[in-house]
Backbone as CSV, one residue per row, in Angstrom:
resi,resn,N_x,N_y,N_z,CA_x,CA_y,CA_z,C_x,C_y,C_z
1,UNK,86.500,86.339,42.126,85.587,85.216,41.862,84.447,85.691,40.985
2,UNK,84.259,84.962,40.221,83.170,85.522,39.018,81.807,85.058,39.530
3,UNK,80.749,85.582,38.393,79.706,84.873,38.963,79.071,84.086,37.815
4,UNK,77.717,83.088,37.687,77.595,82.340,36.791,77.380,83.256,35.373
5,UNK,77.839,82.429,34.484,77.869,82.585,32.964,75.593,83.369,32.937
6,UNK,76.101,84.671,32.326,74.345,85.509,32.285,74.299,84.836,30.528
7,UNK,73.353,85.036,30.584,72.940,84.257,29.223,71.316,85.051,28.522
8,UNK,71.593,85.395,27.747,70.404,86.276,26.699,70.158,85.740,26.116
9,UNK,68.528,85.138,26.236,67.455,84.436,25.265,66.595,85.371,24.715
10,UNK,66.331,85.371,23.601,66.028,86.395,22.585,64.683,85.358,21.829
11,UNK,63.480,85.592,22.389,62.479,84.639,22.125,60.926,85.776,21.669
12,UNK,60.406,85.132,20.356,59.271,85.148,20.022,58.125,85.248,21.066
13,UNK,57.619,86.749,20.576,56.673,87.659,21.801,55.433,86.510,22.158
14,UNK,55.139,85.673,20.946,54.088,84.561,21.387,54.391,83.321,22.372
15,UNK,55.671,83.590,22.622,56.455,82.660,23.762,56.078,83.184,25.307
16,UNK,56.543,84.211,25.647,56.755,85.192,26.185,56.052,85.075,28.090
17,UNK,54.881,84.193,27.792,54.567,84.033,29.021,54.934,82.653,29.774
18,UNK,54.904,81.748,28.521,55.319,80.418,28.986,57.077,80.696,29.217
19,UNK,57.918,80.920,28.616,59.044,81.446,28.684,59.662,82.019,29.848
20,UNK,58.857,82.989,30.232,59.314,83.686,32.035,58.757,83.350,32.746
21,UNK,58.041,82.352,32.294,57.288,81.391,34.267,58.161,80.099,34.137
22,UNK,59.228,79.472,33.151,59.963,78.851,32.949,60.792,79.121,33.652
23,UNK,61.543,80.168,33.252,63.016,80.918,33.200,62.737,80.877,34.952
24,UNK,61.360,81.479,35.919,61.312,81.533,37.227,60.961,80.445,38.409
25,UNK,60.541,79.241,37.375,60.633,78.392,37.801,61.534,77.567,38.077
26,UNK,62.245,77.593,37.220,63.811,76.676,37.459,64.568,77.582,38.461
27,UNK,63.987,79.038,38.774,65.126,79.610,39.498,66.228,80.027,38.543
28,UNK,66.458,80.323,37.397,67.189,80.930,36.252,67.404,82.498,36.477
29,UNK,66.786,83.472,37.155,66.474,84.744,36.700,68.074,85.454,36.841
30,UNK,68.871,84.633,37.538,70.323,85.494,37.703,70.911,84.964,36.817
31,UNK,70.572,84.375,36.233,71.420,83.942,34.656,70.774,83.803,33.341
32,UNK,69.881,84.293,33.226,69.006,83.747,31.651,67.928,85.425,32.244
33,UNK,68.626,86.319,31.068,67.532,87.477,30.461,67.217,87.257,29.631
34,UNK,65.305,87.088,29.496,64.361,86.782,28.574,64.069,88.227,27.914
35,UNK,64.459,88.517,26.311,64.214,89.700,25.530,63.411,88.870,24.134
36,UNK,61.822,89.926,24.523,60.925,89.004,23.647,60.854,90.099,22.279
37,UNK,61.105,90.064,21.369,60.607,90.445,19.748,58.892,90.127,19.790
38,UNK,58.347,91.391,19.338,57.016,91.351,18.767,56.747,90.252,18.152
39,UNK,55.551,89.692,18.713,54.829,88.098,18.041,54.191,88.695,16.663
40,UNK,54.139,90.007,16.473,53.632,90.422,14.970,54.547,90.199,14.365
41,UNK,55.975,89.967,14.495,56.524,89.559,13.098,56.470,88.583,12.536
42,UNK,55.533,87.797,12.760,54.988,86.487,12.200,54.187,86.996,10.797
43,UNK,53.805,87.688,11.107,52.425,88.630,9.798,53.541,88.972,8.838
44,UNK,54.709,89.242,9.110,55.939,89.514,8.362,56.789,88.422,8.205
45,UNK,57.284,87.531,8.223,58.508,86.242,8.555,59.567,86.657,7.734
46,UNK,59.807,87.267,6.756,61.262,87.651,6.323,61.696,88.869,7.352
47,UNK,61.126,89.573,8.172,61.157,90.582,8.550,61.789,90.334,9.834
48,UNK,62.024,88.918,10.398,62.277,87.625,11.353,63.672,88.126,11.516
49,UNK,65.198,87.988,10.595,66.279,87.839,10.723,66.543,88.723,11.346
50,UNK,66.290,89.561,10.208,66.786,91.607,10.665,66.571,91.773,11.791
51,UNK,65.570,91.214,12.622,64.910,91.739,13.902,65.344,91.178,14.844
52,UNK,65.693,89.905,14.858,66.864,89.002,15.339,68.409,89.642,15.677
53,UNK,68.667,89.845,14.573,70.153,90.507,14.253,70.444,91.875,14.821
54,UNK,69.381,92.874,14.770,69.878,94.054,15.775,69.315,93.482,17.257
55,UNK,68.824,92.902,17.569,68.905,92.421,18.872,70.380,91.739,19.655
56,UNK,70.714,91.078,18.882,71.729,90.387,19.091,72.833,91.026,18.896
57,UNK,73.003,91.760,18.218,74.354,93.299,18.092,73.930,94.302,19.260
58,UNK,73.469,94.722,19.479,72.754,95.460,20.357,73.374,94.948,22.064
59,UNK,73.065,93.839,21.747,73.209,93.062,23.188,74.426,92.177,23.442
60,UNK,74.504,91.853,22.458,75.656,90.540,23.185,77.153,90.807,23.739
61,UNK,77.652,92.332,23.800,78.535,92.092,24.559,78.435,92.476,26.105
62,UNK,76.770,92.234,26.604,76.706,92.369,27.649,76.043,91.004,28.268
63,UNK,76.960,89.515,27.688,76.127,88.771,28.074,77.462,87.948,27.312
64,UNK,77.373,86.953,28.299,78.563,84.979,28.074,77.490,85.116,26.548
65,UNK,76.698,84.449,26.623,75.883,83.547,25.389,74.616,84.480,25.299
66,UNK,74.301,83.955,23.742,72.750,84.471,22.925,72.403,82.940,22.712
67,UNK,71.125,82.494,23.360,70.188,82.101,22.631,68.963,82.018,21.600
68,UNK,68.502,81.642,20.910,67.152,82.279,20.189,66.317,81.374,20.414
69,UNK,65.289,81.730,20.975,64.013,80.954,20.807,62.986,80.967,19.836
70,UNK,63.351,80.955,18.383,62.889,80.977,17.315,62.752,79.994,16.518
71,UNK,61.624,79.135,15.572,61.911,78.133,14.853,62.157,78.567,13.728
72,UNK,62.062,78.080,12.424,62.168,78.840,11.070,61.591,80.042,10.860
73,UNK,60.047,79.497,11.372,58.855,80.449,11.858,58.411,81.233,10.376
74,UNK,58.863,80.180,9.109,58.462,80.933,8.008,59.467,81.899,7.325
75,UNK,60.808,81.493,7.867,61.730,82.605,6.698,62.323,81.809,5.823
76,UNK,62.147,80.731,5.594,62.686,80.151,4.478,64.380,79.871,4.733
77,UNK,65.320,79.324,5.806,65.877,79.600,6.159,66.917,80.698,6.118
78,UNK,66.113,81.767,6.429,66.987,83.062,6.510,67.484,83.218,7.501
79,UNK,66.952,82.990,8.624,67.005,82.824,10.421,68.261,82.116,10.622
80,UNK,68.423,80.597,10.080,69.576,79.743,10.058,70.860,80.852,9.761
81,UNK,70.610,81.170,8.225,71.697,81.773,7.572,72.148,82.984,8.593
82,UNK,71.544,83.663,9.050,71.773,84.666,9.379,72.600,84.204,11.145
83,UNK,71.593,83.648,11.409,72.289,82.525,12.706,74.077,82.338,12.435
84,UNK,74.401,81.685,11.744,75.476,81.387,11.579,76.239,82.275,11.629
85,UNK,76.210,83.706,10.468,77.135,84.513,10.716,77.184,85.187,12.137
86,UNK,76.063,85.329,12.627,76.007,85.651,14.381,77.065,85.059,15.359
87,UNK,77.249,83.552,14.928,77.474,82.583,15.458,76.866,82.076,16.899
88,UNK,75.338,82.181,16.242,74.247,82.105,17.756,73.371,81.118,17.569
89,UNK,72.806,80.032,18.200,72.660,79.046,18.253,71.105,79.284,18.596
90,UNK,70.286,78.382,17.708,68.624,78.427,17.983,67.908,77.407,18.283
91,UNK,67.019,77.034,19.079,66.205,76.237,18.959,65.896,75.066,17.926
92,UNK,65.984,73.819,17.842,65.805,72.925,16.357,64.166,73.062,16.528
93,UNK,63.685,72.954,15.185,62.091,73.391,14.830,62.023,74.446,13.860
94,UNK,60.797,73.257,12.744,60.543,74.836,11.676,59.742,75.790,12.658
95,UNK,59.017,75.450,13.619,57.807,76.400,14.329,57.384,75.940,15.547
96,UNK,57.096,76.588,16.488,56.362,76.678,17.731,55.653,75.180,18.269
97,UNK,54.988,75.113,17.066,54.230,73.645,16.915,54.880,72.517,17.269
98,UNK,55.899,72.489,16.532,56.793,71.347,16.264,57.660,71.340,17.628
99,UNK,58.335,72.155,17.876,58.661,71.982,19.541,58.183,72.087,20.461
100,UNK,56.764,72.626,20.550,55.955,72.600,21.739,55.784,70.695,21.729
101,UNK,55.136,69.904,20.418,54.819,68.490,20.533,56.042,67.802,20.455
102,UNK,57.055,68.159,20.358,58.123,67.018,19.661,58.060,66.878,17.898
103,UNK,59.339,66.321,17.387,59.517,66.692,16.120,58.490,65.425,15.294
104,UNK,59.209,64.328,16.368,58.255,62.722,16.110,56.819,62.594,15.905
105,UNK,56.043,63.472,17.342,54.765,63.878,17.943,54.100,64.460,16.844
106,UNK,54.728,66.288,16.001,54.238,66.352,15.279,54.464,66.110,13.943
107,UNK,55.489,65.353,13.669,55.267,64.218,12.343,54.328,63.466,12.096
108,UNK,53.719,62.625,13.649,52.236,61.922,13.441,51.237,62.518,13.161
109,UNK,51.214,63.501,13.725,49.802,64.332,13.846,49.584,64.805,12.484
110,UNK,50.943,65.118,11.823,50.562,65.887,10.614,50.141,64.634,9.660
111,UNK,51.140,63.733,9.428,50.488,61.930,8.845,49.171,61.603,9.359
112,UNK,48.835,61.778,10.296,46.778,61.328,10.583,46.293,62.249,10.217
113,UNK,46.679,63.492,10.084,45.887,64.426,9.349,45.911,65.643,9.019
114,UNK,47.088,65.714,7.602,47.741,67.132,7.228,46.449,68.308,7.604
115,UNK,45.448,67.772,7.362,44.692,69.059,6.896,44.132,69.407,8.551
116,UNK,45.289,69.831,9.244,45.025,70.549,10.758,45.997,71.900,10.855
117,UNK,44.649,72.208,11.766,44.793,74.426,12.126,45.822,73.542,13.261
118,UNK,46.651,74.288,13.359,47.584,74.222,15.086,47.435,75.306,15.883
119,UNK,47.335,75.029,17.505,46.758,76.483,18.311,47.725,76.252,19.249
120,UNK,48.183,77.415,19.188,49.051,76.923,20.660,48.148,78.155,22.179
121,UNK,48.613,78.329,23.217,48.009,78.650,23.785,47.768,80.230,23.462
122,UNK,48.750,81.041,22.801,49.238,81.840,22.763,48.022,82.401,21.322
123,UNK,47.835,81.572,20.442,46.938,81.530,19.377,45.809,81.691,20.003
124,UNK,45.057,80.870,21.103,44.005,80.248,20.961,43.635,81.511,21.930
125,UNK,44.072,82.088,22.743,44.045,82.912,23.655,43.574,84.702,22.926
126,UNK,44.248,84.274,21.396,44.223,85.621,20.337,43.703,85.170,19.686
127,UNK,43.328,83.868,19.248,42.401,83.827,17.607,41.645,85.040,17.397
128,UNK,40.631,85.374,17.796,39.623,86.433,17.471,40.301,87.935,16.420
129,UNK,41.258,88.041,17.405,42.145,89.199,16.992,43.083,88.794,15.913
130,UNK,44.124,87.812,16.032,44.672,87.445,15.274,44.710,86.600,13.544
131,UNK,43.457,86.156,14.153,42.947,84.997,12.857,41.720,85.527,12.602
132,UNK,40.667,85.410,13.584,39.161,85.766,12.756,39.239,87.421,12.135
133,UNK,39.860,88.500,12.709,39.755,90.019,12.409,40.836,90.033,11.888
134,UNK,42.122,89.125,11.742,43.234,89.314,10.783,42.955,88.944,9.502
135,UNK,42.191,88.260,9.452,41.719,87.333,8.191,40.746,88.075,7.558
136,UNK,40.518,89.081,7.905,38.843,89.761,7.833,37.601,88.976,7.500
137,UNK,37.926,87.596,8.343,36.727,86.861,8.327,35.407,87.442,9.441
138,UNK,35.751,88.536,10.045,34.570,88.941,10.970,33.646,89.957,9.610
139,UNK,34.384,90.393,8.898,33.445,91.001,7.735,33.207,90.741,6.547
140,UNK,33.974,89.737,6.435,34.095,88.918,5.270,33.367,87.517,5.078
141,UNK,33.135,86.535,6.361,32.932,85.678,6.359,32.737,84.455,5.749
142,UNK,32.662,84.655,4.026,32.265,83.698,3.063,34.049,83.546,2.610
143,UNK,34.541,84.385,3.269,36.370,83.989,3.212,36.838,82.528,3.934
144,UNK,35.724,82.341,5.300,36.274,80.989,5.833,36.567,80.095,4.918
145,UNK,36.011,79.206,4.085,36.166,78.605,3.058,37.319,78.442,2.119
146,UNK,37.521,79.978,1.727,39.078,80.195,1.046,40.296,79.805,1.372
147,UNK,39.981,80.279,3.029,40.954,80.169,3.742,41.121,79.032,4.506
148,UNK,39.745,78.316,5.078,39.969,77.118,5.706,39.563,75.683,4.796
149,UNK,39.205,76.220,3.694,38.238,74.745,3.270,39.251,73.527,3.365
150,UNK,40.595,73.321,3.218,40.813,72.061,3.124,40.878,72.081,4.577
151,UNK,41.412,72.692,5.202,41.198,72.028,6.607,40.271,71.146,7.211
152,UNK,40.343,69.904,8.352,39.269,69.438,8.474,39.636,69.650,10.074
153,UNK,40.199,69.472,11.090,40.461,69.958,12.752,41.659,71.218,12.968
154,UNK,40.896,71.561,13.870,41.774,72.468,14.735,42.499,71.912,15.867
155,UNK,43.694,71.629,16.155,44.432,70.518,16.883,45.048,71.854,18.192
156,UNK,44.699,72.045,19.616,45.672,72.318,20.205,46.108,71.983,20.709
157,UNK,46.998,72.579,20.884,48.703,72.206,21.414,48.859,72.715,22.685
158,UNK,48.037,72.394,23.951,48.136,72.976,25.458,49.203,73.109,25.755
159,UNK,49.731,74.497,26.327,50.792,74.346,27.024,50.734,74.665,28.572
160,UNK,49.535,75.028,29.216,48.798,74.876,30.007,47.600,74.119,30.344
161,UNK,47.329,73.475,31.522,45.554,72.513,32.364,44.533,73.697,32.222
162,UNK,44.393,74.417,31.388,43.764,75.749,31.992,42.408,75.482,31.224
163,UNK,41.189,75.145,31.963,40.022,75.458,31.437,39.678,76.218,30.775
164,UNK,39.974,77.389,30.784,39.489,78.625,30.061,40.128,78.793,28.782
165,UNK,41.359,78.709,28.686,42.044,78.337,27.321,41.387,77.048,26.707
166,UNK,41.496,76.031,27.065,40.360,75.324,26.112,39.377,75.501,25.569
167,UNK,38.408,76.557,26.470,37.326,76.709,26.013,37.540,77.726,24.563
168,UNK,38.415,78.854,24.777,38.853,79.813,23.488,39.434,79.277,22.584
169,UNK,40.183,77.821,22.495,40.236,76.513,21.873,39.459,76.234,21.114
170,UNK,38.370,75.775,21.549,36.702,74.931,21.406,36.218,75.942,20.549
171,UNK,35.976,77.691,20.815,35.532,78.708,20.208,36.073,78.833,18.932
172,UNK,37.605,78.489,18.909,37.942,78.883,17.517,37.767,77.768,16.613
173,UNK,37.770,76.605,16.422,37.576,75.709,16.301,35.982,75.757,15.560
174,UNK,34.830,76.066,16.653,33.568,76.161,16.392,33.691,77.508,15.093
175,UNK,34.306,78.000,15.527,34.096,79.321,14.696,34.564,79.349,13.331
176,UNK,35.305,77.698,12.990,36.062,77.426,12.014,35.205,76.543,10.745
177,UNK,34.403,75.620,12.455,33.255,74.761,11.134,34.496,73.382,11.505
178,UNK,35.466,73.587,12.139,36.101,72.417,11.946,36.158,71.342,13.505
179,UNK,36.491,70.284,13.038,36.712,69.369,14.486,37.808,70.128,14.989
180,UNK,37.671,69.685,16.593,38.596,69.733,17.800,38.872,68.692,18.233
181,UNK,40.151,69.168,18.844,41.285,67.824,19.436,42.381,68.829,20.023
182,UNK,42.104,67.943,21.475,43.175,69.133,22.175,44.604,67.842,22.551
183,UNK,45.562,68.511,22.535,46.594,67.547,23.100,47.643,68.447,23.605
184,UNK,48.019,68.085,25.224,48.843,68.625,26.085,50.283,68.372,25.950
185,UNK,50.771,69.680,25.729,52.560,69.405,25.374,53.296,69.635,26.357
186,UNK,52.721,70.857,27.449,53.401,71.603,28.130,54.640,72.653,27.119
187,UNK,55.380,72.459,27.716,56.249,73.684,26.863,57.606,72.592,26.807
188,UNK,57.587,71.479,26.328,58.599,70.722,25.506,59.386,70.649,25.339
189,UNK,59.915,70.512,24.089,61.186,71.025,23.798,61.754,72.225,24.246
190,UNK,61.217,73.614,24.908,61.700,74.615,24.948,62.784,74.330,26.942
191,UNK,61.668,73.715,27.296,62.650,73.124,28.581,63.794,72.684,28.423
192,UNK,63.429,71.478,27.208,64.679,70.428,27.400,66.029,71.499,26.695
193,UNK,65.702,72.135,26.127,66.790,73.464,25.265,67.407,73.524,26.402
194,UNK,66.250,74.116,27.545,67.411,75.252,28.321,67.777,74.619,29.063
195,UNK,67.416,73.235,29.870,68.136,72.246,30.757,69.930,71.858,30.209
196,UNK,69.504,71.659,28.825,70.451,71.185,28.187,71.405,72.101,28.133
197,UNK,71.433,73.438,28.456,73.118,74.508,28.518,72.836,75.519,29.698
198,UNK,71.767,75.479,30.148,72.032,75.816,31.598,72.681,74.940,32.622
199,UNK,74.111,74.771,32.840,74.077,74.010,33.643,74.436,74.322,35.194
């Protein structure tokens, strides 16, 4: 007698916490191993496939199925292409954004108002590090402008009720010069994924 189909999700390190309180919430952990890729390869996005691809050679003949929890995430579809010859199946979404709100959700948001920063919790939790000292706007500062002037809000994308993340929300935001607007997604589309072939 066998036991259920194990299944390897291969998900973006900026996922990573919402992802395994998922995976332990549904009660998944005897069938769905969460293997997270560095959220720095975002600073890289062609660098996305390759990193994908020895994961998935590496692993998959110790596992029924590969998932990816990856959106385009900026490779221009290289991710897809490379997907295919895998023959491994990903997440629909150019990015994080777009499936944390829905594809519809953030179609509106971007129509009321292209010129928005997106935070997800995972951002808003790192801006400082990631955006203000990645940007070398902590020594640079007359860079905000360059970098943000058309922007006019910073929109997040809660995937947690968590006070304190809002507030590092609110901070980056302030720290931007731009409006805030928070809107609660929870983790979205990434549920309905795994409802949908966990069965």
């Amino acid at each position: 007698m066998t036991g259920p189909r194990q299944t390897l999700l291969i998900c973006c390190g900026a996922l990573a916490r919402e992802v395994v309180a998922l995976v332990r919430e549904q009660g998944w952990e005897q069938r769905i191993k969460v293997e997270c890729l560095p959220a720095k390869l975002h600073m890289d996005p062609v660098s996305i496939p390759e990193a994908v691809r020895r994961k998935i050679q590496t692993e998959r003949d110790n596992y029924d199925d590969v998932l990816v929890f990856y959106g385009d995430c900026g490779t221009g579809g290289q991710l897809d292409d490379m997907l295919e010859e895998e023959g491994v199946e990903r997440i629909d979404g150019a990015h994080c954004y777009e499936i944390y709100a829905g594809s519809s959700q953030f179609a509106a948001l971007m129509k009321d108002e292209p010129g928005s920063f997106f935070l997800s919790d995972f951002l808003a939790r790192h801006f400082e590090r990631l955006v203000w000292q990645g940007l070398a706007l902590d020594r640079f500062p007359q860079l905000r402008d360059t970098y943000f002037g058309n922007y006019r809000k910073v929109v997040y994308l809660a995937q947690s009720e968590d006070g304190e993340m809002v507030e590092y929300a609110r901070k980056a935001a302030d720290m931007l010069g731009l409006e805030f607007e928070m809107r609660y997604t929870g983790i979205g589309g990434y549920r309905d994924f795994l409802e949908a072939r966990i069965a």
